[in-house]
C-alpha positions as CSV (number, residue, x, y, z in Angstrom):
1,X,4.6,-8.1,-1.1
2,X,2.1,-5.8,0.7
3,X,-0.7,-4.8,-1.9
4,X,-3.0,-1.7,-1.7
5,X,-7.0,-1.0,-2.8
6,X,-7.1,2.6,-3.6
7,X,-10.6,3.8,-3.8
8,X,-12.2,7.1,-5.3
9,X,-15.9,8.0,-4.7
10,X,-18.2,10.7,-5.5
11,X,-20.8,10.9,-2.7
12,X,-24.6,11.0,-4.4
13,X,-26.7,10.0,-1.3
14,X,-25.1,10.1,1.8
15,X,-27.9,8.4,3.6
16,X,-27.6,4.9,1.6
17,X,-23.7,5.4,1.4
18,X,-23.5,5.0,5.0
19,X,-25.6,1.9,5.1
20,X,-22.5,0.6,2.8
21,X,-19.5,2.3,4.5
22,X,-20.9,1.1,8.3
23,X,-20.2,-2.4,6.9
24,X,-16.9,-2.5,5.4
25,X,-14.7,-1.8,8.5
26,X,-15.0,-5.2,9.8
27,X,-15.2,-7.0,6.5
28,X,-11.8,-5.4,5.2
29,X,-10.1,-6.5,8.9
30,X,-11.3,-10.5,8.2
31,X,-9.5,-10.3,5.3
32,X,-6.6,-9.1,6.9
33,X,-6.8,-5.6,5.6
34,X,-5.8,-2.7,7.3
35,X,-7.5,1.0,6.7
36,X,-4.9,3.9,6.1
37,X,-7.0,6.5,5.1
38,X,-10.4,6.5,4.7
39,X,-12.1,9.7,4.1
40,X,-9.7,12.0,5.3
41,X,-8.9,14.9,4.1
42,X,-7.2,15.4,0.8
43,X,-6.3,18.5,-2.3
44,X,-5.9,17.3,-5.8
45,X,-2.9,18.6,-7.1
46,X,-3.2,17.8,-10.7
47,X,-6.0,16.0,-12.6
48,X,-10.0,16.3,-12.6
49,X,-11.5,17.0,-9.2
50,X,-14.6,14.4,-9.5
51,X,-14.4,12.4,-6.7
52,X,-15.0,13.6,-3.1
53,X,-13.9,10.7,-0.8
54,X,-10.2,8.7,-1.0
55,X,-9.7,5.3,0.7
56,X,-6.3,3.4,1.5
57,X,-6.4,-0.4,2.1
58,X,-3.2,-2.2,2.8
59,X,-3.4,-5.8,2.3
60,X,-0.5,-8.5,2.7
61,X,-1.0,-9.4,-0.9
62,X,-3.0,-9.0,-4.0
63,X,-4.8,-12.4,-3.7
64,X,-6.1,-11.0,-0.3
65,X,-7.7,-7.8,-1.6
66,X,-9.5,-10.2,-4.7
67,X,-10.9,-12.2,-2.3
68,X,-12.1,-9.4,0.2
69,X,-13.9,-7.4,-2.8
70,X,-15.1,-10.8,-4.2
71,X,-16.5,-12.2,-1.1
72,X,-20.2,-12.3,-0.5
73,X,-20.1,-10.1,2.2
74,X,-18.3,-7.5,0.4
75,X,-21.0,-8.1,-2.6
76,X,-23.7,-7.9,0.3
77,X,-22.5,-4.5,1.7
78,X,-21.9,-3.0,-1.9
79,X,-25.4,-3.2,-3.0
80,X,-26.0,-0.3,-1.1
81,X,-23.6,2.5,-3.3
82,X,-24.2,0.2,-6.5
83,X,-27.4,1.4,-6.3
84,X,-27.1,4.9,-7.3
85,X,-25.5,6.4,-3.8
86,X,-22.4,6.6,-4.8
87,X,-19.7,6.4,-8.4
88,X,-16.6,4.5,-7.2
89,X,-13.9,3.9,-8.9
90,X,-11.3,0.5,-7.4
91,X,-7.7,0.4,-8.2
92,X,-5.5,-2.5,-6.7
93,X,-2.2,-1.8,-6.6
94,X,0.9,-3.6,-5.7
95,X,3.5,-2.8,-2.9
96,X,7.7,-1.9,-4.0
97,X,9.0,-0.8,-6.8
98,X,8.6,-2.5,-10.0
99,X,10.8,0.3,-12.5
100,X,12.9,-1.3,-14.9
């Protein structure tokens, strides 16, 4: 079952953000990952309008995205927005529907 990292930012200094963003392309595709979206345009229809920049991972399984955000080149590349460019909030979510 496919599984998907959602990601919300807010943008504080573009400059170091880039340094992190120019990394993750080629990280997320060793881990089999595949970009959706990745800051394209978007409207908030309902909720707080905090963050600025939306990202859309699809992964074959949630396993896959753990070990992509836990692996040390992830860790490497994130030290760049942990560092005050940018507020992120990470959201894995699983593929299907799971109603009862």
């Amino acid at each position: 079952m496919p599984a998907y990292w959602l990601a919300r930012a807010r943008v504080i200094d573009p400059h170091e953000y880039k340094k992190y963003t120019d990394r993750i392309p080629p990280i997320i595709a060793q881990h089999g990952g595949r970009i959706l979206s990745r800051g394209a345009s978007y409207e908030t229809l309902e909720g707080p309008d905090h963050f600025d920049r939306f990202v859309l991972i699809e992964f074959d399984t949630m396993d896959a995205v753990r070990r992509c955000f836990e692996s040390p080149e992830y860790r490497e590349a994130a030290v760049f927005r942990r560092n005050g460019a940018g507020e992120n909030e990470f959201t894995i979510v699983g593929g299907g529907e799971h109603t009862a």
